[in-house]
C-alpha positions in Angstrom: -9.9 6.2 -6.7 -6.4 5.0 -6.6 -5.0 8.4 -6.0 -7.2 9.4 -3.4 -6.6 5.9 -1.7 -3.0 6.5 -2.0 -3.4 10.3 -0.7 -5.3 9.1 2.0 -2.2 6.7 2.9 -0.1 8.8 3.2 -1.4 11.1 5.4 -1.2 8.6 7.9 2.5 9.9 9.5 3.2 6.8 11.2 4.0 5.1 8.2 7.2 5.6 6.8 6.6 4.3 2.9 3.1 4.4 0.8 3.1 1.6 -2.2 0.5 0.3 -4.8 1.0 -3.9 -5.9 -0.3 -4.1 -8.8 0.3 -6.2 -11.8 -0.9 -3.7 -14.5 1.5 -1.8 -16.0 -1.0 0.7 -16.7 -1.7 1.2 -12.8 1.8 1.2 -12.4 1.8 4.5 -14.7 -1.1 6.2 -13.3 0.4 6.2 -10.0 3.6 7.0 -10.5 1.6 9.7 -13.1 0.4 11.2 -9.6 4.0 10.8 -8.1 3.3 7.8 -6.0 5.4 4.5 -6.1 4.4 0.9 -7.3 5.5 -2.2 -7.1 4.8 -4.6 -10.2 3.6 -7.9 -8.6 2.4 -11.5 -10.4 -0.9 -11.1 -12.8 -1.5 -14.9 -11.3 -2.6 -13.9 -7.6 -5.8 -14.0 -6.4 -6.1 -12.6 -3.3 -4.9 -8.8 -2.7 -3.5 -10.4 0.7 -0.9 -12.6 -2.0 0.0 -9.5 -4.0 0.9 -7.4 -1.0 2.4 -10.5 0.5 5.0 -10.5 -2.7 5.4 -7.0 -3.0 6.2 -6.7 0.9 9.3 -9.7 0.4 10.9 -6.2 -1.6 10.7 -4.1 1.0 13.0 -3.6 3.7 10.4 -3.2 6.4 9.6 -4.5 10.2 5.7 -4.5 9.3 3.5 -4.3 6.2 -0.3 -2.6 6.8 -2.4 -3.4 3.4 -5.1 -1.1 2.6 -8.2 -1.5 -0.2 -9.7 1.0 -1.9 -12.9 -0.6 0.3 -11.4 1.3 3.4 -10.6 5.0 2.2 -8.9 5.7 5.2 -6.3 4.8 7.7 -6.8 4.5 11.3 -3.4 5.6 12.8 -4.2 4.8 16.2 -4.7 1.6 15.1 -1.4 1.0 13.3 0.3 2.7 16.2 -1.0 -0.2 18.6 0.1 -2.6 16.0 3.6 -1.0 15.9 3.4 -1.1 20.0 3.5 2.7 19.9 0.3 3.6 21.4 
């Protein structure tokens, strides 16, 4: 599932960077198994919103859009408006 999340993600071309926070090291080597990138957060966060909240102070980046594996795809149009590039 994380793969095809991640896929998924980065089909989206109006994002310049895909990522997975997690704090599993195992995650951290199935994804970068596939060729994607992680970014080892804090095992004490609760909320996804926290983890990606902590990964995103990393990143050299004018916005952050967090996805779940709940919502398989991304909605480029909608990031675009975000981005104010409709």
């Amino acid at each position: 599932m994380i793969e095809h999340v991640f896929r998924r993600a980065v089909m989206c071309d109006c994002l310049d960077a895909v990522y997975v926070a997690t704090c599993d090291e195992e995650i951290r080597a199935v994804v970068e198994g596939f060729g994607g990138a992680a970014l080892i957060t804090s095992a004490a966060h609760q909320r996804a919103s926290d983890r990606v909240a902590e990964a995103a102070e990393r990143l050299q980046a004018d916005s952050v859009v967090m996805k779940t594996s709940s919502a398989r795809t991304v909605n480029r149009v909608r990031i675009l408006s975000l981005r104010g590039n409709e």
